[in-house]
C-alpha positions, 0 to 999 in steps of 0.5 A: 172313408170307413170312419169318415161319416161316424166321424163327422156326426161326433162333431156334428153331435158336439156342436151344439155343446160346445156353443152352449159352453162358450156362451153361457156366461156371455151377455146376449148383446156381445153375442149379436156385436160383430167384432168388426164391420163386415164380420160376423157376429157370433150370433151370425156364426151359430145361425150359419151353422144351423142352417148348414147342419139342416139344409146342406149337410142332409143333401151331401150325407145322402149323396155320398150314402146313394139311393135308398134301397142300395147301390151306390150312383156313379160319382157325376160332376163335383165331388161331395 
């Protein structure tokens, strides 16, 4: 559990790069084009993480960290 938070922030830290390699020779519109109807596209994929990395991992980050100041809560109803 030690290595877990270091861990997801070097991939966290790596995201970003790697999307910038995968699609900096690629046309904009292949990125907006999903590859089938009802799938996403890679432009709908890189949007999913982003807000992902802004809004959900923050809140489960902090809960796993528990409250400023110290002391970790008692785990409550599903897990982080």
């Amino acid at each position: 559990m030690e290595h877990l938070i270091p861990h997801t922030l070097s991939i966290l830290r790596t995201t970003p790069r790697r999307w910038e390699d995968l699609t900096a020779s690629l046309p904009a519109e292949l990125l907006r084009t999903a590859p089938a109807r009802g799938e996403w596209s890679a432009l709908d994929c890189l949007a999913h993480l982003v807000e992902t990395e802004l809004q959900v991992f923050p809140v489960r980050v902090q809960a796993r960290a528990g409250p400023p100041g110290g002391g970790r809560p008692a785990p409550q109803g599903a897990a982080c």
